[in-house]
C-alpha positions, 0 to 999 in steps of 0.5 A: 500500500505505502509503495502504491501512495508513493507511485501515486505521489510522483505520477502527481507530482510529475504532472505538476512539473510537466505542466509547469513545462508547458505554461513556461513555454508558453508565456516565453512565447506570448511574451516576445509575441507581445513586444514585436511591435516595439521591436518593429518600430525600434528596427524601424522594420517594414512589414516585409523585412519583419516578416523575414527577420522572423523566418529565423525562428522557424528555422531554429526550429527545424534545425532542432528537429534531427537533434532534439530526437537524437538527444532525448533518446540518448540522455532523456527528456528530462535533461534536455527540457532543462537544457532547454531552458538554458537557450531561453535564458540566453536568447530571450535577453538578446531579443530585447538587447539586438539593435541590428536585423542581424542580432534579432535573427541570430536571437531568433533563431537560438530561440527557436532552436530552444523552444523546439527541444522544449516542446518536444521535450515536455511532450516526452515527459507528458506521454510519461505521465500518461503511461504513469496515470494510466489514462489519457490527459495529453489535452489538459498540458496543452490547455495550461501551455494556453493558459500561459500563452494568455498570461503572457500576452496580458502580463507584456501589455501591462508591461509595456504600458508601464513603459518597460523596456524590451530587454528588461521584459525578456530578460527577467522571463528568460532567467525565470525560466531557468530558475523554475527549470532547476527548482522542478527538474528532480520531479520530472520523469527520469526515464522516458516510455520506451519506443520503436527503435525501428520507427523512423524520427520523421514521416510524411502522412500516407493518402490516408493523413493527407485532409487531416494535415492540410486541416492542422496546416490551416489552423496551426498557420492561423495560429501563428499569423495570429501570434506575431500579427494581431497586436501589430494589426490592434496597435495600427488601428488604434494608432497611439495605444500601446498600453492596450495593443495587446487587448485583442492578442489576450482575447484571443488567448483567453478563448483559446484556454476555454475552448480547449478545457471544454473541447473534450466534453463539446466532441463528445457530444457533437463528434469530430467532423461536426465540431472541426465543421463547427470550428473552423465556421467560428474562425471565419466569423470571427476573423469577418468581425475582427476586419470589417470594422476599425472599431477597437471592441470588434477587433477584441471580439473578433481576435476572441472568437477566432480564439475559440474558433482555432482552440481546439481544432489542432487537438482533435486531429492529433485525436484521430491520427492517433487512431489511424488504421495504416499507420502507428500512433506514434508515426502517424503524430510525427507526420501531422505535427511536421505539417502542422508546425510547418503552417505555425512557422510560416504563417507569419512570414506569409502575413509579413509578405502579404502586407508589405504589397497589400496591407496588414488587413487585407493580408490577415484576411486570408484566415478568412479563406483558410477557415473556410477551406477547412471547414470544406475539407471536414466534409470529407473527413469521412471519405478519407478516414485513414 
């Protein structure tokens, strides 16, 4: 019995730390997310050069992708999520520190690098903790990852209204994450569940997978534009207001964090293809509203519904790949977050070019068509079911 309590005891203790993962992830996110504005008017950057500069990251990111599956297999998840906090200790205070094009992207891109070996690497922890709990609570890391996203987007514009400077704001998120890194890491899961070793590290979806990652592209590319453009857009519409360009970007956050803490209940009512229908709906009413008036309130409602619109649609198709009847779980994972995290890196550099030869509002309304792309694609889900 006392061995049971003791094994019950860690499981909890686990998952506090691995959420605590999660939410540190995301509001290091959020909170550079939130002063790329002063970054932009600082460099002096057009919407083009920023949207290029910001390519760093994904790149960063995809340069992390071999390594990070090398080096979690060989020293273990827990390790490398503390060595990953080692990166955004360094390259959150450059963010606030580069004065040249050449130092953000070289910030960015040790940024990016870190942020995917953190992501990865929490994920291990958390399919540890489900194989300790015995039962599936993979959506609730990624709900607290939400609720970090929001406050760090609410926490940079209350800093950025207090006339905080860029580099003092990332620098105190960046040694903060280091410091609860440390103070956490002796309850992480020490060895990570077992895999395939004849799986491969990467794949491309099979005809089966195809809809589903062009679904996932859809809305983790919405995701991201929404992320690095939204208190852009926000502060441009409102011209001097700095201290509340991020209204919309929390809205957005916020809806997220609640469409993902009832999704599970939502899908089990409704099912998939109609909730997927559903969503992707809301993101394109949602996006209708944000840009068709300049008005500051329809711009919040619009940014927050699309939040609720967006919250849950990459979730549920992680769900279905999961249970895809031509490939393992584990593969089938790999190969729609590969595409998904490729329309999350690049929908902001796509918004960046749109609007250096449109607008930035004309450039965010391709959400508009990317919800209703999706929201077409769902209706087929039943004939391409893997």
């Amino acid at each position: 019995m006392e061995n049971t309590i003791s094994y019950a005891n860690k499981g909890t203790q686990a998952r506090i730390a691995t959420n605590i993962l999660f939410f540190l992830n995301g509001i290091s996110f959020a909170s550079w997310a939130s002063r790329i504005p002063d970054v932009k008017e600082f460099l002096k950057l057009g919407d083009a050069a920023l949207g290029a500069v910001l390519f760093a990251m994904p790149i960063g990111s995809l340069s992390a992708l071999p390594v990070a599956g090398l080096i979690i297999n060989k020293f273990g998840s827990r390790k490398i999520a503390l060595f990953s906090m080692l990166f955004y200790c360094v390259s959150m205070p450059l963010l606030g520190y580069a004065d040249t094009t050449l130092q953000l992207a070289i910030a960015l891109f040790i940024f990016g690098f870190g942020g995917d070996m953190l992501n990865i690497s929490m994920n291990v922890q958390a399919v540890n903790v489900e194989k300790m709990q015995q039962r599936s609570i993979m959506s609730s890391f990624h709900a607290v990852f939400s609720v970090g996203f929001m406050v760090g987007a609410a926490l940079g514009g209350f800093i950025d209204s207090e006339n905080v400077s860029v580099f003092n704001h990332l620098t105190f998120i960046g040694f903060s994450d280091l410091l609860v890194g440390i103070l956490i890491y002796r309850f992480l899961i020490k060895t990570d569940q077992q895999t395939d070793n004849a799986q491969p590290l990467f794949a491309l979806p099979d005809r089966g997978l195809v809809l589903l990652g062009i679904i996932a592209f859809c809305g983790m590319l919405s995701e991201g534009a929404m992320a690095d453009w939204s208190t852009l857009y926000y502060k441009q519409v409102l011209n001097n207001s700095s201290g509340f360009a991020t209204a919309g970007f929390t809205a957005f956050s916020v809806m997220m964090v609640i469409g993902r803490v009832f999704g599970d209940k939502i899908v089990n009512s409704f099912g998939l293809r109609k909730t997927l229908l559903i969503n992707c709906l809301i993101v394109f009413l949602g996006m209708i509203i944000a840009l068709i008036s300049l008005n500051p309130i329809s711009i919040v409602i619009g940014f927050g519904v699309t939040g609720l619109g967006l919250s849950t649609i990459v979730p549920l198709i992680y769900s279905e790949a999961g249970h895809s009847k031509t490939m393992s779980a584990g593969v089938a994972l790999a190969a729609i977050s590969t595409v998904g995290i490729g329309g999350f890196l690049l929908g902001p550099v796509l918004i960046g070019f749109l609007s250096e030869f449109s607008s930035l509002r004309i450039a965010l309304s391709s959400l508009i068509i990317l919800g209703l792309l999706g929201a077409f694609l769902t209706t087929k889900i039943n004939e391409n079911k893997s």
